[in-house]
N, C-alpha and C positions, 0 to 999 in steps of 0.2 A: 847600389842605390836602394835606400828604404822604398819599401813597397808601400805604394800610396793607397788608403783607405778611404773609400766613400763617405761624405762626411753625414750621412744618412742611415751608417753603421752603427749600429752598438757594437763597441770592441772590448770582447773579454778574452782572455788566454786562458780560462780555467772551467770546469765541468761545474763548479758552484756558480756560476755567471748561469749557463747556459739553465741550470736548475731555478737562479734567482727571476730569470727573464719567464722562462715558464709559470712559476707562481706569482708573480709579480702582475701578468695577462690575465691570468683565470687559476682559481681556487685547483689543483688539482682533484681530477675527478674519482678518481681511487679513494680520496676524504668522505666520498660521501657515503651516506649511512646504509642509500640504498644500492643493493648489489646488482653488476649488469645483468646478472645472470636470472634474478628473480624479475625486474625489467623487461628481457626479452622472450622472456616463456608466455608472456600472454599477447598484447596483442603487436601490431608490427610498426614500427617507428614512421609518423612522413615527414618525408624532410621539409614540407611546405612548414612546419614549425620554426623553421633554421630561414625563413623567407623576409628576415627586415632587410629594411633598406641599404644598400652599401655604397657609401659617396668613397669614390674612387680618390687619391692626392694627386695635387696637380702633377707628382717628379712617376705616378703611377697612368699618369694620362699621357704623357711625354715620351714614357716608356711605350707605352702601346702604338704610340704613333711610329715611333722607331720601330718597334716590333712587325709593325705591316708593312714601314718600308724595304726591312731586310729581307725577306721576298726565300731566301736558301739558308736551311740550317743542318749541321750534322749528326745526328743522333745516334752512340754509341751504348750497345748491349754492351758489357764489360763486366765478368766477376770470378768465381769461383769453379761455374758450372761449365767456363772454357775448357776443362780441365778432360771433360769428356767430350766436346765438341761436338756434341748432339742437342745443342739450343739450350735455351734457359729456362726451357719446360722439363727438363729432363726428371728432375726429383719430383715433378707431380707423373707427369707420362709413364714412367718409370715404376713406382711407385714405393723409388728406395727411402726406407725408415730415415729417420734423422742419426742415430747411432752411426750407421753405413756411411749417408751422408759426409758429415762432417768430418771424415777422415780426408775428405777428397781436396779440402782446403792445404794440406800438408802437402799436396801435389804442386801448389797453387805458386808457380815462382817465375816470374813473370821480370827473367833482368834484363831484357831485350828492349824495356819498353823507354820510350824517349819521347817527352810529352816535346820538344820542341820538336820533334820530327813530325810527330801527330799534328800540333797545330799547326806548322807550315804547309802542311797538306791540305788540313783544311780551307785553309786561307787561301791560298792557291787556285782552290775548286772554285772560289767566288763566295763560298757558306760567308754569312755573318756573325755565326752563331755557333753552337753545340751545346746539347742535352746529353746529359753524362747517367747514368746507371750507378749514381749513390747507393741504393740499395734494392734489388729485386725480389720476388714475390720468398725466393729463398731466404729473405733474410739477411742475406750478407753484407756488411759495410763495408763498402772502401775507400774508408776513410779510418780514421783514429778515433774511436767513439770509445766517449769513455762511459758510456753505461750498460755496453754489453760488450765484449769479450769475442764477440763473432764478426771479425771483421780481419781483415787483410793485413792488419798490425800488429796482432794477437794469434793470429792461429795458422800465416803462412810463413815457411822460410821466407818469402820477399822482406815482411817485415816493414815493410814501409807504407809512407801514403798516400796512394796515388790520385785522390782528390787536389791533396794539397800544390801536388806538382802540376799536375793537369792544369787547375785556377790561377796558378802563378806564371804560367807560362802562358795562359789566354790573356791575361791582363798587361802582361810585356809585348804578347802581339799584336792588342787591340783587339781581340775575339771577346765576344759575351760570352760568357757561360750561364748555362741552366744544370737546375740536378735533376734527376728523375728521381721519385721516390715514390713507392710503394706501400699505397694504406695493406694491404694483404700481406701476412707476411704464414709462412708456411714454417717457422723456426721454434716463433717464440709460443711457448708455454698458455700465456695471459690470451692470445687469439682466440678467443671462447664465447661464444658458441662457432663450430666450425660456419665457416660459408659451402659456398658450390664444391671447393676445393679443400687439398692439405688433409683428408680426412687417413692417411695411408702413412704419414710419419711419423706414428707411435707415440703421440706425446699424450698424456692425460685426458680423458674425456672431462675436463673441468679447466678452468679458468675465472680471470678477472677480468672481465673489458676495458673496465675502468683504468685497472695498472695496464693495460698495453696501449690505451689512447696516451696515458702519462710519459709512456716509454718512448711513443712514435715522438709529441711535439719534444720530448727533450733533445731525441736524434734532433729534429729539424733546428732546433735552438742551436743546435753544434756548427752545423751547416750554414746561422745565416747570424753568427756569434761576431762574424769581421775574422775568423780567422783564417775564410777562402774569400776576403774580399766582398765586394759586390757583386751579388748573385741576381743574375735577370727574370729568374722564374725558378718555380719547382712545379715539375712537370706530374701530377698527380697519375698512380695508375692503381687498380683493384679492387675499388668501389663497388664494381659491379660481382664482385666475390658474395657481398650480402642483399644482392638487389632482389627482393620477396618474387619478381617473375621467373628468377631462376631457380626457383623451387617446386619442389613437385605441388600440385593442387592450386598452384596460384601464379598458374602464369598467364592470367588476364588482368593482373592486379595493375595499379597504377603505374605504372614506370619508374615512378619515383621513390618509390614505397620501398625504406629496407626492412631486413627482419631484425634491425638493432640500429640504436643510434650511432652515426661515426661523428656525430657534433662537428660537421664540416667547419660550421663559423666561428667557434670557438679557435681551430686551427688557424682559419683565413685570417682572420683579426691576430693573432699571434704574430702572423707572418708579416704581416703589412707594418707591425708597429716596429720591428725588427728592421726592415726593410722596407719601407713606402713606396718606392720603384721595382719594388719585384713582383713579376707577374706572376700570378697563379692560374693553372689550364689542370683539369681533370680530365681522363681519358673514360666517362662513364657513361658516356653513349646516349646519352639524352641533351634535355634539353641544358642551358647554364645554372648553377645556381648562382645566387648572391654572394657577393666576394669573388670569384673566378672573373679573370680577364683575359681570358684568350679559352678562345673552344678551339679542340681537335677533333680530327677526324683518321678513325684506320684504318691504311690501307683503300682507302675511298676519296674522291673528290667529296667536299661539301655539296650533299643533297643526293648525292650518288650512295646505291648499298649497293655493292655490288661484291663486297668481301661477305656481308650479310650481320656486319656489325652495327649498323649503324639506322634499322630500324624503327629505332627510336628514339631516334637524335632530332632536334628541331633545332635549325640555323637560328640562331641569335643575332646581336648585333655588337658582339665583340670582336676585334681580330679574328683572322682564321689562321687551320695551320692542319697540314693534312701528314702524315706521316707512313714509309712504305721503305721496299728492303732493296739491295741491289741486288740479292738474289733473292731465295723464299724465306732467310729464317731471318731472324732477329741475333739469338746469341750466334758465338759461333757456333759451325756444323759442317764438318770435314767432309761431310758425304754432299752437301750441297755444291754440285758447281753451275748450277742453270744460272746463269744472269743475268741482266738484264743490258743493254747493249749502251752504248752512250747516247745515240739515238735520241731511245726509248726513254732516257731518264729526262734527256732535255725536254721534249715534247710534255715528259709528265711535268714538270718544273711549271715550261710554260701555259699549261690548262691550266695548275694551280691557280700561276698566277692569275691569267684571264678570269676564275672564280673569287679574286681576290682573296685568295690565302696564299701562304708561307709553303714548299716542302721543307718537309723533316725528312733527309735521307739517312737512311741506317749503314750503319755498317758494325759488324760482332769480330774487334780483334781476337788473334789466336793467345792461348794459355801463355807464350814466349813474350807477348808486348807486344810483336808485333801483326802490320796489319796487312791482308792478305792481298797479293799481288795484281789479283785482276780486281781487286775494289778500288787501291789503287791507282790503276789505270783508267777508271773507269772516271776515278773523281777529278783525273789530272785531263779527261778529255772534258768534263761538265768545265772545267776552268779555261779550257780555251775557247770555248763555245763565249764563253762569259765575257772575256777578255775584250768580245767584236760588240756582244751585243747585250750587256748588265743593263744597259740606261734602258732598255725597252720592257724589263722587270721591273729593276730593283726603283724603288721610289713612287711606282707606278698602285694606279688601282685599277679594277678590274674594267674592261673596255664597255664601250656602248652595247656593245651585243652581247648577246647572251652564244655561251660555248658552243661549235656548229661540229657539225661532221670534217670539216677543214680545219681547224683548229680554234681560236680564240682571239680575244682584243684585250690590248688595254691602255690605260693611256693617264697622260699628264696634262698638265694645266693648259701645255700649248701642244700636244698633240697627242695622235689614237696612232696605235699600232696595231696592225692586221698582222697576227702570229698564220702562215699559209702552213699548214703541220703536214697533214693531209691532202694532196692537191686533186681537187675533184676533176673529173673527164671534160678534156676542151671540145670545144667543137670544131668541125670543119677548119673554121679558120682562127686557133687556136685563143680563141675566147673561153677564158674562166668563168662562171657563175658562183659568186660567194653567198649563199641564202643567207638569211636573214638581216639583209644588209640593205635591207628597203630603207628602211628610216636612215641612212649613215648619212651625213650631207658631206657629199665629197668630191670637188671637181677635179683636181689632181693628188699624185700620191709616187712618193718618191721609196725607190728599195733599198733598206737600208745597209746590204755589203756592198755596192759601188756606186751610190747614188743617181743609181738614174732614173728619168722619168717613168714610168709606169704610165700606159695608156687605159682610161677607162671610160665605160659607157651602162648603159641601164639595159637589162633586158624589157622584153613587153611587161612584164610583171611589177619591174622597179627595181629589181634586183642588183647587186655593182657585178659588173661584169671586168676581167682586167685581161692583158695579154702580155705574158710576164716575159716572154721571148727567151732567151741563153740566162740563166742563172746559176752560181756557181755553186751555190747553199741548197743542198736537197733536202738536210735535218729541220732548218725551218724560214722560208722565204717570209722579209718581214717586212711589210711596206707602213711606209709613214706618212701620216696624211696634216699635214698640217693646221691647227683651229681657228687660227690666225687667218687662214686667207679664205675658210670657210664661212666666216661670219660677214 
């Protein structure tokens, strides 16, 4: 069966498309007379310059709506750097040259890997979604790129495109895909003036800026050409590589402030006329800019720093979407086995949700394709948890109450779900007190694995008090209170 293409696609099969769609958008920036490099040696770029207006398309409004309702998504580290199994920081942590580097790709052969295996798993967990590792801070493509030579096509025995299969086989399951792409890149040459990073892989202390913005949208041109399809996002990461506070002597500077331009809207606008429904999210730790529609957060709930990233992030008012690992790294890392329990993933799913964002769970398959057995099992337990109770997610937004010590709410047009995560100490005569639940108008309230009634009353305070009696669900007792019969 012909693969059906978004009719929102530009569809070209060739690298002069993806070059005609880039100059076709915006003049390339390499044309111009002034050099990046005379540019950024004086003073530091704000991006409130890049601040007009962005009227979002309706098929981009649509998307977003979809986007908060799908509630779980997969996010996959994936590339070259599995090959050492010490995370996808390894070539900066490390701080092997590029020369050394780039042998490790010849390592890189990966015939284990079975994108329907992948996305049935995913699917399975309950995920709607996945965000794929197009290219990381390394530089690597895995994809077919045809303007640089460093990519999975070109420089591993696999030889092949594991984009290509991954997107094909999402679009036969019904899974959405996203890419993750990386403004930083630690490879190319044109990166110049270094940022925070990359200053350890030996490449020239000069460059163009200009030719690596050029370089970056043509990749993205490749990526959203029609030839993987409709793509639902490009998952931005590395911005914060040039951000003027991570510099010495100016880290009280604005937030926003780079020490170079990354002509964010130049890109945005690129993307959207390419693809009108595809969302764009930066992982840059502040507030949104214009053009972005969906903000993230790492490793943190929204408004929570408790990774210590997030700072200087101000919640917006686009979609959310919080992202975290099932163990501690991101790529693979053969030495990592701490986990995180199925439990703990569910619970973290359902805070999200209660904050109205999305989780992005990671997982970093191994150098062979395939994916590691307790992550595995871990997403086949999220899928049975799902299987009882997705409607109390997925569709939903964030509940009346604000997230408590017992866990979270949230709810739909006809009713509120009390997520119990955490079950706080009964009293005497095994009465619950749920804080902040003074305001909840709630005369009765049914548990949603065997529906039964739930007794409840107010403490002296106003407080809902419940008494849950024999419950069979310890991960997360979930009562439903109907709005219908509260009005």
């Amino acid at each position: 069966m012909k693969r059906q293409v978004h009719p929102t696609v530009s569809v070209c099969g060739s690298i002069r498309c993806a070059f005609f769609v880039v100059a076709l958008i915006a003049q390339p920036l390499a044309a111009r007379t002034k050099s990046a490099n005379s540019e950024s040696s004086s003073e530091p770029f704000k991006v409130s310059a890049d601040d007009t207006t962005y009227h979002p398309s309706p098929e981009n409004l649509a998307a977003r709506k979809w986007f908060e309702d799908a509630k779980f998504g997969i996010f996959i580290h994936w590339g070259d750097y599995s090959v050492l199994g010490r995370g996808e920081w390894a070539m900066e942590n490390e701080r092997i040259p590029l020369n050394k580097y780039e042998t490790f790709a010849s390592q890189f052969n990966p015939t284990k890997f079975d994108a329907r295996k992948w996305v049935s798993l995913f699917k399975n967990s309950g995920a709607k979604y996945i965000t794929f590792t197009a290219k990381h801070h390394d530089g690597f493509g895995m994809w077919d790129s045809k303007v640089s030579d460093w990519d999975i096509v070109d420089r591993t025995p696999y030889g092949r495109d594991v984009l290509k299969q991954l997107a094909d086989e999402c679009h036969r399951q019904g899974m959405k895909i996203f890419f993750y792409y990386s403004l930083l890149d630690w490879h190319h040459p044109d990166y110049y003036p270094r940022g925070r990073t990359g200053h350890s892989t030996g490449r020239p202390d000069h460059g163009d800026w200009n030719k690596y913005l050029d370089y970056m949208n043509a990749q993205l041109a490749e990526l959203l050409n029609g030839r993987y399809g409709q793509i639902r996002g490009i998952w931005f990461d590395g911005w914060w590589d040039q951000q003027l506070t991570r510099t010495p002597s100016h880290e009280n500077a604005e937030p926003k402030i780079t020490q170079i331009d990354w002509h964010l809207r130049r890109t945005y606008d690129m993307i959207h006329r390419m693809q009108p429904a595809c969302l764009i999210g930066n992982n840059h730790h502040v507030a949104p800019f214009p053009g972005e529609d969906f903000q993230m957060f790492e490793r943190d709930l929204p408004g929570q720093n408790k990774a210590g990233l997030s700072g200087q992030a101000k919640i917006g008012k686009l979609p959310l979407e919080t992202c975290d690992t099932i163990n501690h790294s991101w790529g693979y890392n053969s030495r990592d086995k701490e986990y995180k329990s199925v439990p703990e993933l569910i619970r973290y799913l359902v805070r999200a949700a209660g904050q109205n964002a999305n989780l992005l769970l990671n997982i970093g398959p191994r150098p062979d394709g395939t994916i590691d057995p307790e992550m595995s099992r871990r997403l086949e337990g999220i899928g049975k948890w799902m299987t009882k109770y997705a409607h109390t997610i997925r569709g939903t937004r964030g509940g009346p109450i604000r997230p408590q010590a017992w866990g979270a709410s949230t709810q739909t047009d006809d009713a509120i779900y009390l997520h119990i995560l955490d079950q706080p100490s009964a009293d005497k005569n095994n009465w619950l007190t749920l804080a902040g639940t003074s305001s909840l108008m709630a005369k009765t309230a049914v548990r949603e694995s065997d529906s039964a009634s739930i007794a409840l009353r107010r403490d002296p305070s106003g407080q809902l008090q419940v008494k849950l009696g024999k419950h069979p669900d310890q991960v997360d007792i979930v009562l439903r209170i109907s709005k219908t019969n509260e009005r």
